[in-house]
C-alpha positions in Angstrom: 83.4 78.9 90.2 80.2 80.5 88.8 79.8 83.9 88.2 76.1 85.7 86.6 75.6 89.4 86.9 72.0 90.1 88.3 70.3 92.8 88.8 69.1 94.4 92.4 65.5 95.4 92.2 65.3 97.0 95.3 68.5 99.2 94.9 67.8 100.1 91.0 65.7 102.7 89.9 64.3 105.1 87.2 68.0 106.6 87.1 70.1 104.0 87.2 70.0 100.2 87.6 72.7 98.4 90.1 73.5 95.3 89.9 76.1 92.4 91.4 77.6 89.4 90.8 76.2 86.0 91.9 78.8 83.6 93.1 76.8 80.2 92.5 79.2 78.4 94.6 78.5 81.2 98.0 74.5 81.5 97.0 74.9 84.6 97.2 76.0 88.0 95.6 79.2 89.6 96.1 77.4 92.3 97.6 75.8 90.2 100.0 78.9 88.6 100.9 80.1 92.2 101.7 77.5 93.2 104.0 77.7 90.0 105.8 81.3 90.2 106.2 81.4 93.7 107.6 77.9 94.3 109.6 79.4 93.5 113.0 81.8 96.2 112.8 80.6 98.8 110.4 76.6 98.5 110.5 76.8 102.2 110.5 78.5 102.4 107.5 76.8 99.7 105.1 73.7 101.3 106.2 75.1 104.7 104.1 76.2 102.5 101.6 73.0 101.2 101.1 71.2 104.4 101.3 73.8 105.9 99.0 73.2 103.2 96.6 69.2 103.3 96.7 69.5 107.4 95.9 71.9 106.1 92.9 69.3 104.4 91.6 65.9 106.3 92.3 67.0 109.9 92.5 70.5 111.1 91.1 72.4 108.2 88.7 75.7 107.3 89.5 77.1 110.3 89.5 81.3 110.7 89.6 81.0 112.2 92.9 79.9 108.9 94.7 82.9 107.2 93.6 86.2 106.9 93.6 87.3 106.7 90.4 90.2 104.9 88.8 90.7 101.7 91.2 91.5 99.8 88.2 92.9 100.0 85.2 92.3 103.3 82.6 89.0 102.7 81.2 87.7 99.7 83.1 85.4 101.6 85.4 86.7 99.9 88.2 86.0 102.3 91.2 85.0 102.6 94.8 81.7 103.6 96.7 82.1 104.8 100.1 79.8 105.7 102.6 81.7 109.1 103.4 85.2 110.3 102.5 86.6 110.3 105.8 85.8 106.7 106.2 87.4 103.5 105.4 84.8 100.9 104.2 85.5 100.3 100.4 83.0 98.7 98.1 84.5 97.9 94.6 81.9 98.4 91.5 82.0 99.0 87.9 80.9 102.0 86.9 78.7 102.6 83.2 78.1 105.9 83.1 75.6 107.5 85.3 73.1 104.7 84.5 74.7 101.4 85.2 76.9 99.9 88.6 78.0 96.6 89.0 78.9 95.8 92.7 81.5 93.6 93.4 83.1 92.9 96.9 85.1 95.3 99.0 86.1 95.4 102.7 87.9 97.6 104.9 91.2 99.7 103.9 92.9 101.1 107.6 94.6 104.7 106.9 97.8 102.9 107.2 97.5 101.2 104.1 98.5 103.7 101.2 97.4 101.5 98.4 94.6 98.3 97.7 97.9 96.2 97.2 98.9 96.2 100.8 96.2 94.9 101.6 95.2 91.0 100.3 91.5 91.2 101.3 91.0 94.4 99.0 93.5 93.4 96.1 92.0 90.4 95.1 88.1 92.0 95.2 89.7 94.6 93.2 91.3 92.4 90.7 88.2 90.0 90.1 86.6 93.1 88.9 89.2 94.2 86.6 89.2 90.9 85.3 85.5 91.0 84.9 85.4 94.1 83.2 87.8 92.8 80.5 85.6 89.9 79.9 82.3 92.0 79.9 83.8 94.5 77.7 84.8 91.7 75.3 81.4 90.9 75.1 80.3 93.8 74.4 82.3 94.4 71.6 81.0 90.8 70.0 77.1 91.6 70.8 77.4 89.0 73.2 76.2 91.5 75.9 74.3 94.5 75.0 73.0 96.9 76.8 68.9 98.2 76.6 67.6 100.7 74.9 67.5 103.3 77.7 71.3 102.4 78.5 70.3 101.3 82.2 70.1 97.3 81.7 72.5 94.7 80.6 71.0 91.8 78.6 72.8 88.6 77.0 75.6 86.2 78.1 75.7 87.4 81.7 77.4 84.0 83.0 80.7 83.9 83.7 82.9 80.5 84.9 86.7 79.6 85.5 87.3 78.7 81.5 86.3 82.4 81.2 89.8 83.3 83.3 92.2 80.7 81.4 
């Protein structure tokens, strides 16, 4: 599989830029994928999401408040968006700051299930992104990806592929 990080014009903004992952083999983003999976039973929801996201990026930043913080591992800014506490529809991102998301996939997490793990729909979005932010932060640290000068883009080596796992 084929994996580039692109950016979402409509949902960035002057405070923050979102982006998502393109899976070449789908066509699609991950964040596509999501809404397509889930609008027949949570159209409700995705539309917060989406209007949560679009004030991310035009009004506030990604502020800690939107998220659910530490659905990874410490320091990989793997976390969740929700479109409202009480809810269940999780959407996995990585978090830069208040100026940069990456959306991956997500889906949705019944009450009954204590933890992401339970659940193998939600476990593996979650892991793809922890992976990914290993191999984004690696490139980081070798100038391979950099981000802009005003902190809210990503430029460089944003193609990732199945060697990138091994």
């Amino acid at each position: 599989m084929n994996y580039k990080i692109v950016k979402i014009e409509n949902l960035s903004g002057d405070c923050a830029s979102i982006y998502s992952i393109f899976d070449s083999d789908e066509k699609k983003t991950l964040f596509e994928i999501f809404i397509e999976e889930n609008k027949s039973l949570f159209l409700s929801e995705l539309k917060d999401i989406n209007s949560r996201l679009k004030i991310i990026g035009s009004k506030t930043g990604a502020r800690e408040q939107f998220f659910k913080l530490d659905e990874g591992k410490p320091s990989d800014g793997v976390c969740a968006i929700y479109d409202d506490p009480d809810k269940n529809l999780r959407l996995y991102c990585i978090r830069y700051g208040t100026l940069l998301v990456i959306l991956g996939g997500g889906g949705y997490k019944p009450k009954s299930i204590r933890e992401l793990q339970q659940d193998p729909k939600l476990k593996e979005e979650n892991y793809f992104l922890r992976d990914l932010s290993v191999l984004i932060t690696k490139r980081l640290k070798e100038g391979e990806i950099k981000f802009t000068n005003s902190g809210k883009d990503l430029e460089g080596d944003l193609e990732f592929n199945d060697e990138n796992y091994e």
